[in-house]
Residue frames as qw, qx, qy, qz and C-alpha x, y, z in Angstrom:
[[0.500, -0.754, -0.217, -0.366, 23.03, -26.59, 39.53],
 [0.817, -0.362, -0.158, 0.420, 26.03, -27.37, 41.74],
 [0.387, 0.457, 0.048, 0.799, 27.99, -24.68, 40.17],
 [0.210, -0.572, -0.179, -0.773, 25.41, -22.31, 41.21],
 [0.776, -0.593, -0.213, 0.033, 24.94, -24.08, 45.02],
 [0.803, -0.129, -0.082, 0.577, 28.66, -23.42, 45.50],
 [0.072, 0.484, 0.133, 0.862, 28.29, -19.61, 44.29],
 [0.365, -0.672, -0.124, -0.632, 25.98, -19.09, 46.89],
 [0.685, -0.705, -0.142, 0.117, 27.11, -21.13, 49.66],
 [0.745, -0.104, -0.077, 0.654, 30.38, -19.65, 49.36],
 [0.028, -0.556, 0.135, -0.820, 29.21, -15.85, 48.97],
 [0.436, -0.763, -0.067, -0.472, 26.83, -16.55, 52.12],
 [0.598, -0.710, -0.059, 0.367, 29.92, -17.11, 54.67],
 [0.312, 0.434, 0.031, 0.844, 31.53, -14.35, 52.69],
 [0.342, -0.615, -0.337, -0.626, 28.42, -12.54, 52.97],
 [0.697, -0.626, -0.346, -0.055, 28.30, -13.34, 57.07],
 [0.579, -0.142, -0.082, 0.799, 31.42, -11.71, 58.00],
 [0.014, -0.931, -0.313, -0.190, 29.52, -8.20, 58.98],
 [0.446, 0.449, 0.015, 0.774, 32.33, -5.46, 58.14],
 [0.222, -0.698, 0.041, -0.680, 30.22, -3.00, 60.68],
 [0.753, -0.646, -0.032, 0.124, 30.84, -5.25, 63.94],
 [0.810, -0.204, -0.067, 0.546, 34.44, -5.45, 63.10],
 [0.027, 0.687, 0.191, 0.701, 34.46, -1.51, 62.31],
 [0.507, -0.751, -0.036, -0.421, 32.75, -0.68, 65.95],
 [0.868, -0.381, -0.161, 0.275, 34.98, -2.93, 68.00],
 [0.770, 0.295, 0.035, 0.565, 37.56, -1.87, 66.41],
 [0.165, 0.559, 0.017, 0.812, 36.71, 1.95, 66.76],
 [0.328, -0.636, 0.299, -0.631, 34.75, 2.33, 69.75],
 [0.105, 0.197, -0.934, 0.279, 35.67, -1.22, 71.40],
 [0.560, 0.199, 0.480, -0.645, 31.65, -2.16, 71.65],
 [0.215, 0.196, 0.756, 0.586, 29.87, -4.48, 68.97],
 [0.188, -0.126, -0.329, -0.917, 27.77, -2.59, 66.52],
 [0.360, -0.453, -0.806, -0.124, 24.61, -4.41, 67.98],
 [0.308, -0.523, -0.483, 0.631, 25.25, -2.54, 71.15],
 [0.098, -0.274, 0.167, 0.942, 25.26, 1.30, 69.19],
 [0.276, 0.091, -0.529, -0.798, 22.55, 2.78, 67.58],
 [0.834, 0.005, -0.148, -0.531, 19.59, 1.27, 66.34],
 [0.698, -0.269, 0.655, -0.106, 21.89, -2.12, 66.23],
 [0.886, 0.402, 0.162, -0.167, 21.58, -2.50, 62.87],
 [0.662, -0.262, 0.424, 0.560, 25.16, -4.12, 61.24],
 [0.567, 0.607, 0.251, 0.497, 25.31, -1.68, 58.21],
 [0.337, 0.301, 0.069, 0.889, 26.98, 1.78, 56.85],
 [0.007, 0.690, 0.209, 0.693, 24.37, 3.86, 57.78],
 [0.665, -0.738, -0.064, -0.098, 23.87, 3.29, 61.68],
 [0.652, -0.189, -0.048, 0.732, 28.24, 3.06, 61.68],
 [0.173, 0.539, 0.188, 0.803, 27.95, 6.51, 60.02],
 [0.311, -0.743, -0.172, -0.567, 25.76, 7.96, 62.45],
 [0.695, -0.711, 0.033, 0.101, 27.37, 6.61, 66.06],
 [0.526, -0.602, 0.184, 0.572, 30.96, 6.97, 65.06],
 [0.189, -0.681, 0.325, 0.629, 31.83, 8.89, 61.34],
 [0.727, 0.614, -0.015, -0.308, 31.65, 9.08, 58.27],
 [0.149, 0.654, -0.741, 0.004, 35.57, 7.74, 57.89],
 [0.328, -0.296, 0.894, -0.069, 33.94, 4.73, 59.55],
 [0.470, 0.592, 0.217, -0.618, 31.31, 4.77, 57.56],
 [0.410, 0.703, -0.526, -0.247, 33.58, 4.38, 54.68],
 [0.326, -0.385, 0.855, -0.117, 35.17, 1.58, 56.32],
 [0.448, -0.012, 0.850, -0.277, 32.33, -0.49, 56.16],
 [0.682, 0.656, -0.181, -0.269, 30.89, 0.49, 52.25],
 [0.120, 0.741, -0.636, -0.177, 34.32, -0.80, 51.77],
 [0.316, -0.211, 0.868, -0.320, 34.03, -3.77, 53.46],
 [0.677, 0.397, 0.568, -0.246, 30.48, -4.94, 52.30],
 [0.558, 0.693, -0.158, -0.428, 31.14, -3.87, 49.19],
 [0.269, 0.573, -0.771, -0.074, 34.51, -6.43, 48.84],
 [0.461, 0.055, 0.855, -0.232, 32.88, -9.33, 50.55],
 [0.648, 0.577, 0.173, -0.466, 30.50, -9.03, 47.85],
 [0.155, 0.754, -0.612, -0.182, 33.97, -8.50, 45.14],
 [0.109, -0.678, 0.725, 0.059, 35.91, -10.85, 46.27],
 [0.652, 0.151, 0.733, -0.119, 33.69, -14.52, 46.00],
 [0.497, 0.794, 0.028, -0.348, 32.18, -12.59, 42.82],
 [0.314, 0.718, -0.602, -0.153, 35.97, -12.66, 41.13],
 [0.174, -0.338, 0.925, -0.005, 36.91, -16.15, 42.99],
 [0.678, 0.200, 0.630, -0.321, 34.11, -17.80, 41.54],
 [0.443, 0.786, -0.115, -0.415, 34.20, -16.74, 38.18],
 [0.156, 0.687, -0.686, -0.182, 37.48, -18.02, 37.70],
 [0.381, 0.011, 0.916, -0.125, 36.07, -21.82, 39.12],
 [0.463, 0.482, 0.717, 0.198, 32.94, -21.96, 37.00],
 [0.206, 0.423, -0.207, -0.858, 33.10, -18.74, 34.25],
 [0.048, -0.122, -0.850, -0.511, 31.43, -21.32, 31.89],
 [0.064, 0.648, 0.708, -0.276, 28.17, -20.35, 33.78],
 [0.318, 0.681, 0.210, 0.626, 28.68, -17.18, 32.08],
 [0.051, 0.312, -0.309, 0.897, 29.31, -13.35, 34.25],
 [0.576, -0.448, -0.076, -0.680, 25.66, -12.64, 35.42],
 [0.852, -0.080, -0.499, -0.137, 24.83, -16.19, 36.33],
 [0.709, -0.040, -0.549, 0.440, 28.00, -16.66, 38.42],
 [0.113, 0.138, -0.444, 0.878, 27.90, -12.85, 40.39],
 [0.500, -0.421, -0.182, -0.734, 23.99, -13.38, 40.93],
 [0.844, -0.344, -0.395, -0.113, 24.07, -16.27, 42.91],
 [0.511, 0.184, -0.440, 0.715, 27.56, -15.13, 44.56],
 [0.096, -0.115, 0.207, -0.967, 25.52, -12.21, 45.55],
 [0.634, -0.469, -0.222, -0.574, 22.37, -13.21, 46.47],
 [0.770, -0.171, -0.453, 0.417, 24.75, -16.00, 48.97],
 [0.514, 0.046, -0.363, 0.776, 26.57, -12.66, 50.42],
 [0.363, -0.462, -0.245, -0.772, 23.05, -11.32, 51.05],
 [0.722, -0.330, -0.585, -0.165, 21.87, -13.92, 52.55],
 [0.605, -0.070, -0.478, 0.633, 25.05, -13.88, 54.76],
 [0.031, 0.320, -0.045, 0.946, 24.40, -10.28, 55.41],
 [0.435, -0.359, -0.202, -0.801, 21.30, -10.39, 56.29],
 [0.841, -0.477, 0.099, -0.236, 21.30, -13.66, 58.50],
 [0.400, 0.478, -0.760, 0.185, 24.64, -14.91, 59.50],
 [0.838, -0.226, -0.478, 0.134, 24.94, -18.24, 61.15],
 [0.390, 0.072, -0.558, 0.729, 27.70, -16.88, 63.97],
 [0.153, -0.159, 0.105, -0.970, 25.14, -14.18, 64.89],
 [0.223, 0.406, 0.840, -0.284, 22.01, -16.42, 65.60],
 [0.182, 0.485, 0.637, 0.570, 20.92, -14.84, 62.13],
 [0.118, -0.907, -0.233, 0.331, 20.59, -11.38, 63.26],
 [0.502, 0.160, 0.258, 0.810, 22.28, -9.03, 60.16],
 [0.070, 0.384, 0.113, -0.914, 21.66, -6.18, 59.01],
 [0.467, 0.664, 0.205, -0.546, 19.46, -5.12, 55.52],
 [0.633, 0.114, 0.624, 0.444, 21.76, -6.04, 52.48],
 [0.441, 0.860, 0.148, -0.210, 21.10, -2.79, 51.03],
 [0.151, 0.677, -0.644, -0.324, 25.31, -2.51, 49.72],
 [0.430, -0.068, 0.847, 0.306, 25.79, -6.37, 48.94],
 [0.415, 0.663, 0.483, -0.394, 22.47, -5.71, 47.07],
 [0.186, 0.932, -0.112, -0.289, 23.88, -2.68, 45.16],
 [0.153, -0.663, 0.677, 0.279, 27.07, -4.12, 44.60],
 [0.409, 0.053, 0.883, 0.224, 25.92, -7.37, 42.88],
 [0.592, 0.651, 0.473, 0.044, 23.32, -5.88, 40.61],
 [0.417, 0.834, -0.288, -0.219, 25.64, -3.12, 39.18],
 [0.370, -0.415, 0.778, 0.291, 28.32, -6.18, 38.94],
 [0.494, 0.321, 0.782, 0.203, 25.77, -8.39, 36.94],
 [0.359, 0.722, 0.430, 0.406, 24.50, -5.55, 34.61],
 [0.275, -0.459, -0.307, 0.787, 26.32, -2.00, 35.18],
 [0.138, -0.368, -0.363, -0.845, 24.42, 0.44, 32.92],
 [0.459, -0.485, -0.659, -0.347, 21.50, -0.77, 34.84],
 [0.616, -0.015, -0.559, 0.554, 23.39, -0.49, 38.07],
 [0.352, -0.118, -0.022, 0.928, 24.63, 2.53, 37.89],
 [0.327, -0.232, -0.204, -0.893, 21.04, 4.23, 36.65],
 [0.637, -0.481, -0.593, -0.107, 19.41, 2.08, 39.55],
 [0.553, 0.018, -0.175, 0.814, 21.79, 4.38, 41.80],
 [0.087, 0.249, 0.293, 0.919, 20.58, 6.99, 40.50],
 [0.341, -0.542, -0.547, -0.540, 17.28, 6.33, 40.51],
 [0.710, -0.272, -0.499, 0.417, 18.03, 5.26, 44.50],
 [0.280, -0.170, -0.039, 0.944, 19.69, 8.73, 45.19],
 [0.312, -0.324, -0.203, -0.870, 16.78, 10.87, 43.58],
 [0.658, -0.488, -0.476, -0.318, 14.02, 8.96, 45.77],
 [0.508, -0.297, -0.474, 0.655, 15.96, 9.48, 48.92],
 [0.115, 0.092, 0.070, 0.987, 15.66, 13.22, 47.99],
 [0.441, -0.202, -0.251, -0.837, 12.08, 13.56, 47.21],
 [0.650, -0.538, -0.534, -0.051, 10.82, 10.69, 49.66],
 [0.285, -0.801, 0.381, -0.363, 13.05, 11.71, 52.20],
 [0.751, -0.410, 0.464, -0.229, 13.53, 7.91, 53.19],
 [0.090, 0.406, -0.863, -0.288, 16.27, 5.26, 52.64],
 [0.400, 0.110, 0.894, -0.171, 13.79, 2.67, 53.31],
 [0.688, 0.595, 0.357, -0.213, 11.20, 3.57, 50.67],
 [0.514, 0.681, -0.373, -0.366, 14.21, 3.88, 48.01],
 [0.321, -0.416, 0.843, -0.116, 15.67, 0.66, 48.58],
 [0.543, 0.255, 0.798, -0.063, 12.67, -0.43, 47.47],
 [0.548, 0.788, 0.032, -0.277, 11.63, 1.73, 44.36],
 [0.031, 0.584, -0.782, -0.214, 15.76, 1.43, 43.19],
 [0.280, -0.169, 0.943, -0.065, 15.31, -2.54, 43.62],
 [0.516, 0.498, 0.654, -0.240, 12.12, -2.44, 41.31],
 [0.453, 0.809, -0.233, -0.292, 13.13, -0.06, 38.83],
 [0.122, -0.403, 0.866, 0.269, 16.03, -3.08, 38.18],
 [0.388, 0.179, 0.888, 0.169, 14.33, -6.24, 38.15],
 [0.611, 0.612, 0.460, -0.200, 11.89, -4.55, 35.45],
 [0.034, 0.812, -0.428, -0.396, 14.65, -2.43, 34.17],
 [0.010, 0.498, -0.843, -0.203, 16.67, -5.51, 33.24],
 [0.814, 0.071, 0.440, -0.371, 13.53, -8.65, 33.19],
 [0.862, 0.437, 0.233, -0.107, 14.52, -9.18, 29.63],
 [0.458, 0.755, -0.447, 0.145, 18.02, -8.66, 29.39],
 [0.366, -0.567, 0.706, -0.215, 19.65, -11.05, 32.72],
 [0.290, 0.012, -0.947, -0.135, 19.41, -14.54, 32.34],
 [0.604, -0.450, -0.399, -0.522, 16.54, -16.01, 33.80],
 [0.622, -0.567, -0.469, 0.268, 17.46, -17.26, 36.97],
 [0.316, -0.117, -0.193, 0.922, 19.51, -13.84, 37.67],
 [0.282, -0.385, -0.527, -0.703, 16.03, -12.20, 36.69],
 [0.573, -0.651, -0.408, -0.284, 14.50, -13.96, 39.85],
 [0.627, 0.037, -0.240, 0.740, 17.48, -13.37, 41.78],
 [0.139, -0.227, -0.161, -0.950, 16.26, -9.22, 41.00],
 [0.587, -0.487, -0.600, -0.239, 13.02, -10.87, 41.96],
 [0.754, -0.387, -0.432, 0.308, 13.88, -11.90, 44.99],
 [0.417, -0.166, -0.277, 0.850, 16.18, -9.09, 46.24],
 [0.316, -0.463, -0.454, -0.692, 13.00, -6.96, 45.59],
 [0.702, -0.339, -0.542, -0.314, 11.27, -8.79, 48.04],
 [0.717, -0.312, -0.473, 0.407, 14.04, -8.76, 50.59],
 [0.160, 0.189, -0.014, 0.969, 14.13, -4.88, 50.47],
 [0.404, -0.436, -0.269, -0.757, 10.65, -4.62, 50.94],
 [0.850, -0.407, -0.333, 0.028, 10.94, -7.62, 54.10],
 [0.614, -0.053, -0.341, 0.710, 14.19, -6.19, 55.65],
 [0.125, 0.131, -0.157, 0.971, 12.62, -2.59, 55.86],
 [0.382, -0.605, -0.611, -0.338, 8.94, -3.34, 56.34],
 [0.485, -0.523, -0.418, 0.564, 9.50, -2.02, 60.13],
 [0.264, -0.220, 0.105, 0.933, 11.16, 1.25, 58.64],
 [0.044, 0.379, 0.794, 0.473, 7.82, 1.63, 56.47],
 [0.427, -0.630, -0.593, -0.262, 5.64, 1.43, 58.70],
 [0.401, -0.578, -0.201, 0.682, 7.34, 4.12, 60.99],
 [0.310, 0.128, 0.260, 0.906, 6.87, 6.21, 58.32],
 [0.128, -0.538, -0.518, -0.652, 3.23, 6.88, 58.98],
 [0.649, -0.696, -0.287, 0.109, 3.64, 6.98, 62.60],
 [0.110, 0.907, -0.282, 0.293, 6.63, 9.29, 62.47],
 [0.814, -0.525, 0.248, -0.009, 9.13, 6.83, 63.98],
 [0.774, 0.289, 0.294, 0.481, 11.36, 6.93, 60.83],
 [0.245, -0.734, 0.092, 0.626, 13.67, 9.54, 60.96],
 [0.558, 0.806, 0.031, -0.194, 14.43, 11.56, 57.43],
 [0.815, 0.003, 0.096, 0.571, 17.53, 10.85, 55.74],
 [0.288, -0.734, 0.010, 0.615, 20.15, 13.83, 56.22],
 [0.359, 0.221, 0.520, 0.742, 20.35, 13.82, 52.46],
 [0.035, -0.584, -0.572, -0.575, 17.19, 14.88, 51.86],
 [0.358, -0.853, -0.197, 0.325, 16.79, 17.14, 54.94],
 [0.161, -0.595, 0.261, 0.743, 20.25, 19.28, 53.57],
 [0.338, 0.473, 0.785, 0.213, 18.68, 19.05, 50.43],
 [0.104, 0.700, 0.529, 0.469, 16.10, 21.03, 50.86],
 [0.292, -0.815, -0.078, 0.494, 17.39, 23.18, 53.39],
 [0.147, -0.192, 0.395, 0.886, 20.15, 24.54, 50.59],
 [0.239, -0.149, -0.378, -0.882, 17.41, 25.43, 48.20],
 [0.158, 0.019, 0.330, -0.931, 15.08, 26.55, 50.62],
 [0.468, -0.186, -0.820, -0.272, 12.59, 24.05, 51.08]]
């Protein structure tokens, strides 16, 4: 169990090092709090300064995620793959989502998320992606696939992760459905804007 305390407290001050403040400073000399909605992820950099910065910061969350992931492994691989990149990643969630420098204000954890379940099982991943990408389309919203994507794993995979990476899936369920609850519930009050996927969507085939 120490193994697995040390995976996670060492992804979450990975995991707290938020890739979209140092992005916004960087580009428009403001932190990302100030811009936008405020939230520290890809999609609200994307939308106040570019898709190039945009990129930046997929990059970014996505290697904070990486990089504990690989530097653990190599300290306790006897826990086996899953084991060691679930708890890495559910630590660089955490971080994400409440960092300690930030008086726990993060963002959502939708890429560390993404990036640790296609690490711990990619077949599953990679057709949780998918699944992620089609439900943007036909809901229209990132917030209600976040959560369908993050359920179609943990059932996808209940009987093939180990068990504690299982609740892990659990759990990161749960934190999709608590990080966007706000975004939800703006859906029935029209306060949740459509995602520009699914708006050029269905404008090309005439929706």
């Amino acid at each position: 169990m120490i193994q697995r305390l040390l995976c996670l407290l060492v992804g979450y001050l990975c995991g707290c090092l938020l890739t979209a403040d140092i992005v916004a400073r960087h580009v428009a000399k403001r932190s990302i709090f100030e811009l936008g909605d405020g939230n520290p992820g890809m999609a609200n950099v994307g939308h106040e300064l570019g898709t190039p910065a945009a990129i930046v910061c997929l990059a970014g969350d996505i290697l904070k995620t990486l990089v504990p992931v690989l530097i653990m492994s190599r300290l306790f691989g006897s826990l086996g793959w899953a084991v060691v990149t679930g708890w890495t990643g559910l630590g660089a969630t955490l971080g994400h989502i409440w960092p300690l420098w930030h008086q726990f204000r993060g963002g959502k954890g939708v890429t560390t998320i993404a990036s640790t379940i296609i690490l711990m099982n990619p077949l599953w991943g990679i057709l949780t992606g998918v699944v992620g990408a089609g439900t943007i389309i036909v809901s229209g919203y990132l917030s209600v696939a976040a959560v369908v994507a993050m359920t179609f794993y943990t059932i996808a995979t209940a009987f093939t992760l180990p068990f504690d990476c299982a609740l892990i899936s659990l759990f990161f369920t749960a934190l999709q459905v608590l990080t966007h609850w706000s975004k939800l519930q703006g859906i029935s009050t029209g306060t949740t804007h459509r995602a520009s996927l699914s708006t050029k969507f269905w404008a090309k085939f005439g929706r």
